[in-house]
C-alpha positions in Angstrom: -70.0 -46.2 8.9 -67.2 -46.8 6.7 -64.4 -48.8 7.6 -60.5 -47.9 7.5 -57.8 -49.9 6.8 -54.7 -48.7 8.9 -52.3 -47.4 6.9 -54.3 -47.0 4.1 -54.5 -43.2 4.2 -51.5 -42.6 5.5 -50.0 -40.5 2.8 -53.3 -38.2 3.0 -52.6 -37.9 7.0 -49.0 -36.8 6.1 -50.4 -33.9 3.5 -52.5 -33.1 6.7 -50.1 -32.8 8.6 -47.7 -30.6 6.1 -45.0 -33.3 6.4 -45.4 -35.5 3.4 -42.5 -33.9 1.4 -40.0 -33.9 4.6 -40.9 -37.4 5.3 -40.5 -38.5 2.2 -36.9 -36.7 1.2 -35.8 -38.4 4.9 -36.7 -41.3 3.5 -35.4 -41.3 0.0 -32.3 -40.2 1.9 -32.4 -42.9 4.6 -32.7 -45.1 1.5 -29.9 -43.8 -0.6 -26.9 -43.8 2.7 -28.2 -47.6 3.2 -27.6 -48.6 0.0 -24.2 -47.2 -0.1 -22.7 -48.4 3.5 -24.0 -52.0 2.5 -22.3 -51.2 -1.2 -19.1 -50.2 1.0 -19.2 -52.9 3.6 -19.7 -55.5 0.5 -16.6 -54.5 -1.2 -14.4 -53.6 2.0 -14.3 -49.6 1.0 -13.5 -47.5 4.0 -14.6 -44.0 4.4 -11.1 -43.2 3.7 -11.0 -44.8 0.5 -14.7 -43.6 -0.7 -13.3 -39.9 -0.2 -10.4 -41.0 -2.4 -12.2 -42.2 -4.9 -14.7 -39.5 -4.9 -11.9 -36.7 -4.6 -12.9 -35.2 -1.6 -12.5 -35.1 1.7 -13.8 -38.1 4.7 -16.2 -35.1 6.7 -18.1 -34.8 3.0 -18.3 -38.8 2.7 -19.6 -38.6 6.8 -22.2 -35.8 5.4 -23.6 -38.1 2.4 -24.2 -41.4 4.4 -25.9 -39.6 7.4 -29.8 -40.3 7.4 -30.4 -37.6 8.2 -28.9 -35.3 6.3 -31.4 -34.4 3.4 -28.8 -31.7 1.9 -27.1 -34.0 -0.4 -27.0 -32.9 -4.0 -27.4 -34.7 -7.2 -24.1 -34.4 -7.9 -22.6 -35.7 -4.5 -25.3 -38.6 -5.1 -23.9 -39.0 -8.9 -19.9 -39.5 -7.4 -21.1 -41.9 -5.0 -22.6 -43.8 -7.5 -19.3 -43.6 -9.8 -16.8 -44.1 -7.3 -19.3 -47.6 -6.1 -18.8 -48.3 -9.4 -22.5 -47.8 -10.3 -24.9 -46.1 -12.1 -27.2 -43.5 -10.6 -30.7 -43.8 -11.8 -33.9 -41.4 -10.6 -37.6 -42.4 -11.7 -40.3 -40.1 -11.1 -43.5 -42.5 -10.3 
C-alpha cells in the first residue's frame, strides 16, 4: 500500500472537488488586500487618502482590500499599485 503525505495531493483533491480555481483566485486576492493594508498601515495612508490618490471614491478602496472580494480588476489592482507608489507585477508559474 502506498503511502501519502498529507498535503501532498492537495491541489489534485481541489480539481476533485471543482474548487481549485475559486480557491486559488480567493487566495491570490487574500494575498493582494494583505499586501496593501500592511503597505497602508506602513506609510500611515488612510482609506480616505488611498481613494484620493487613486481618484475614486472610499466604498471602491473598501471593495479592493476585502478578501473576499475576487471581482477586482487589473486595473483597480494597477492604481493600487501606483498610488502605493509601486509597481504591479504578474508571473504566470
Amino acid at each position: 500500500m502506498k503511502k501519502e503525505h498529507i498535503g501532498s495531493n492537495f491541489d489534485d483533491f481541489l480539481k476533485e472537488e471543482g474548487i481549485f480555481e475559486e480557491v486559488q483566485e480567493i487566495a491570490i486576492k487574500k494575498v493582494f488586500a494583505y499586501r496593501v493594508k500592511e503597505e497602508m498601515k506602513k506609510n500611515k495612508i488612510t482609506q480616505e487618502e488611498m481613494a484620493k490618490r487613486m481618484n475614486t471614491k472610499r466604498p471602491t478602496v473598501i471593495r479592493a482590500l476585502n478578501p473576499a472580494n475576487t471581482s477586482i480588476t487589473l486595473k483597480t489592482m494597477e492604481r493600487i499599485a501606483r498610488a502605493l507608489g509601486k509597481k504591479l507585477e504578474i508571473s504566470l508559474c
